[in-house]
N, C-alpha and C positions, 0 to 999 in steps of 0.2 A: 454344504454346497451353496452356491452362489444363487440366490434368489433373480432369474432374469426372464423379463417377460417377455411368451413365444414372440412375439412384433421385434424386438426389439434386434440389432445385429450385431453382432460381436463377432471380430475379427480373433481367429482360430488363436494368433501372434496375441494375442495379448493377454496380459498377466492379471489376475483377479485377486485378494485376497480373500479370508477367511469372511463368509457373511454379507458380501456384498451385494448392495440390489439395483438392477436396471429397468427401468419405466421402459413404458412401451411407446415401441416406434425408435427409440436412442440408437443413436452411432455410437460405437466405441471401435476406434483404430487399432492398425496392427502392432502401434510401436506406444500403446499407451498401458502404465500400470496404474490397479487400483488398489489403494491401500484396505485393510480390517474395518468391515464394518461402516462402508460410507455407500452413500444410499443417493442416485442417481435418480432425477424425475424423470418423464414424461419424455420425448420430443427434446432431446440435449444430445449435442454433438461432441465428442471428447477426439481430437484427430493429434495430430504430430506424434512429437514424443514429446508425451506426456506424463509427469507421475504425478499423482495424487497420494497423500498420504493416508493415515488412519482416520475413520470418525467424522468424515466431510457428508455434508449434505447440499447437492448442487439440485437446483428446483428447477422447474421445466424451462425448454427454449432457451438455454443458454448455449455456448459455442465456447469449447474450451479448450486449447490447444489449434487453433488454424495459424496459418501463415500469417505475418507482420505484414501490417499494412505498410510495407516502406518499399519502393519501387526498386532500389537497390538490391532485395532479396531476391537470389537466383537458385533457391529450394536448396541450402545449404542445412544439415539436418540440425536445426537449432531444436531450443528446447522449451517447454513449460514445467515450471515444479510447483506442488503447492503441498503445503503442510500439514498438518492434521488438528483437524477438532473447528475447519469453517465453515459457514454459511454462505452458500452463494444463492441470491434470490436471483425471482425470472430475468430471462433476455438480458443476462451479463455476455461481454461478449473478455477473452483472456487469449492474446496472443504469444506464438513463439518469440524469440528473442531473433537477432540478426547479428551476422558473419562480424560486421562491424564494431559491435560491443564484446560482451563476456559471452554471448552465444544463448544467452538462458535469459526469463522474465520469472521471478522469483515472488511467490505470495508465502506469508509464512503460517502460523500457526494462530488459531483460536478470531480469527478475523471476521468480519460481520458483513458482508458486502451488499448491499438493498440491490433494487430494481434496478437493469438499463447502465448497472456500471458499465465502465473501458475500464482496462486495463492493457497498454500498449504494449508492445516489444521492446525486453529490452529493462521492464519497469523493476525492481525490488521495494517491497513493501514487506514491514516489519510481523512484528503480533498482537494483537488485542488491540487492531485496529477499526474503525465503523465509516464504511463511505455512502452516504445517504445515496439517495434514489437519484441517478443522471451524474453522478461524480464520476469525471473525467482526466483517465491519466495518458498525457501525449509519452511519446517514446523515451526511455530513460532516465525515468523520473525514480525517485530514490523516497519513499515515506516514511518516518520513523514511526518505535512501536505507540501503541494508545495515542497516535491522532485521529481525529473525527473529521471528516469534511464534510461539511455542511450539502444537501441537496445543489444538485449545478453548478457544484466548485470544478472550474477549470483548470487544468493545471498543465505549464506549458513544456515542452519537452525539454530533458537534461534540468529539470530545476532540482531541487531538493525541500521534502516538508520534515521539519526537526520531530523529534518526539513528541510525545503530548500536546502539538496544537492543536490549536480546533479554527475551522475556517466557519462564515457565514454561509447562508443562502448564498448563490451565486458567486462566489468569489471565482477572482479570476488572477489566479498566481502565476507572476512572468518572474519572480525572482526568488532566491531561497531565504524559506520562512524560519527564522532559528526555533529550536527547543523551546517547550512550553509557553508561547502567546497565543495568544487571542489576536483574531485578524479577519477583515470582513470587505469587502467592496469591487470596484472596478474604477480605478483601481484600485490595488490593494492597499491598505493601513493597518497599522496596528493599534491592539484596542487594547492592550495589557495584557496583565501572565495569567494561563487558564488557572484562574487560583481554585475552583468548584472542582475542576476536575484532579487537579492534584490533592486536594484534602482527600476524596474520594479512592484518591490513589496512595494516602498514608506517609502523603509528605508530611514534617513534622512543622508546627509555627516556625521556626527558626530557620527553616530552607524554603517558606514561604515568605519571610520577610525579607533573606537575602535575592533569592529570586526578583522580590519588586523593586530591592534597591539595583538589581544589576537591568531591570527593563531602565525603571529613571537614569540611570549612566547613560546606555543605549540608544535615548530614543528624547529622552528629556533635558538633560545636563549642557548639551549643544556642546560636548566635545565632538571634535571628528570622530570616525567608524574607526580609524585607527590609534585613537586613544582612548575611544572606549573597549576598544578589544584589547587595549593593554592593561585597562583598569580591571574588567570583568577576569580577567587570568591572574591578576594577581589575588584581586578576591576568591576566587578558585581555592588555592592553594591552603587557604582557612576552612573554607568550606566546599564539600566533596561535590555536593550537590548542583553545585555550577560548572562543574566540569563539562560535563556533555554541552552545555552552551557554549564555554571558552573553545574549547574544542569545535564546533562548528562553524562558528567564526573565521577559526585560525585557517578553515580549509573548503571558504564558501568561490564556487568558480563563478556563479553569476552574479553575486553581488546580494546583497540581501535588503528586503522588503522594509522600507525606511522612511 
């Protein structure tokens, strides 16, 4: 049976699974499911429709599933989903999606999320991602898996963050940041390829040096952005490993951070 404490209010509608625990004083809606085993704190709101998957643990005063801050929402039953095996620390706040996009704000699997994050309407973020403490996603933002953002990174709506970046303190991202660099500021720059983090992640020497020769095309060589996107795609094609970069490139709508 469902571990839930007497305070706490759970709507008859909604779905529990095996082992779950509710803190005391928590909302839990009529149109939210919880997956095996994930353990609710204290004083946390779970409303829309919402699912949560297996193995989550979401910490007190947080707000998961409410309506999209977007003025345009006229209580069309959008959604939240979130994956199983994350961490959500205090006063994150995760909103539905809107009528306007896919309908859904999508968090995925094994994700680390600190204190006082956003997560906007509308967002999809990947897996084995970490967004420090005050990390900010406006509406429609797209994260790829294993980036980091740095504490107070901004990020400004419909942009896109590639896989394996990692932002500074504070950055403040108005355009999309391709696969694995390093990037820091207001504005933003790039600082090179998270090289620490991809050894860590079992890149091999030889996808780390091609990596640094397609940042130097990119960013150093002073070809135009559409001739180093032709360069880094042919590189690709030798090496598998740049693909996800060629590939982003080829399908960046704001422009990328340069």
């Amino acid at each position: 049976m469902p571990g839930i404490h007497p305070t706490a209010l759970v709507h008859p509608g909604a779905r529990l699974g095996t082992g779950v625990e509710i803190g005391a004083y928590s909302l839990v809606g009529e149109h939210v499911e919880i997956g095996d085993g994930t353990r609710i704190g204290p004083h946390v709101v779970l409303a829309g429709h919402t699912r949560l998957g297996a193995g989550n643990r979401i910490f007190q005063f947080c707000s998961i599933g409410e309506e999209p801050q977007d003025k345009k929402y006229a209580g069309e039953p959008t959604r939240l989903e979130i994956g199983d095996d994350n961490v959500i620390r205090e006063f994150c706040t995760l909103n539905t999606g809107t009528a306007q996009d896919a309908g859904v704000t999508r968090l995925g699997h094994h994700n680390w999320i600190m204190a006082y994050v956003h997560i906007a309407h509308d967002c999809v973020v990947g897996d084995h991602t970490i967004f420090a403490n005050n990390a900010t996603l406006a509406g429609h933002v797209q994260v790829g898996d294993y980036a980091i953002l740095g504490g107070f990174t901004g990020v400004h709506q419909f942009c896109r963050v590639g896989a394996h970046v990692i932002t500074g303190i504070a950055s403040v991202v108005r355009q999309d940041v391709p696969p694995f660099l390093t990037v820091a500021g207001n504005p933003l720059a790039p600082h090179g390829v998270n090289a620490e983090g991809l050894k860590r992640r079992g890149f091999s020497a030889e996808a780390l040096a091609g990596l640094k020769r397609a940042y130097k095309t990119l960013y150093k060589s002073g070809l135009s952005l559409a001739e180093a996107q032709a360069a880094i795609a042919e590189e690709a094609q030798r090496l598998p490993e740049l693909e996800p970069l060629a590939n982003f490139l080829a399908t960046s709508g704001r422009g990328i951070v340069r």
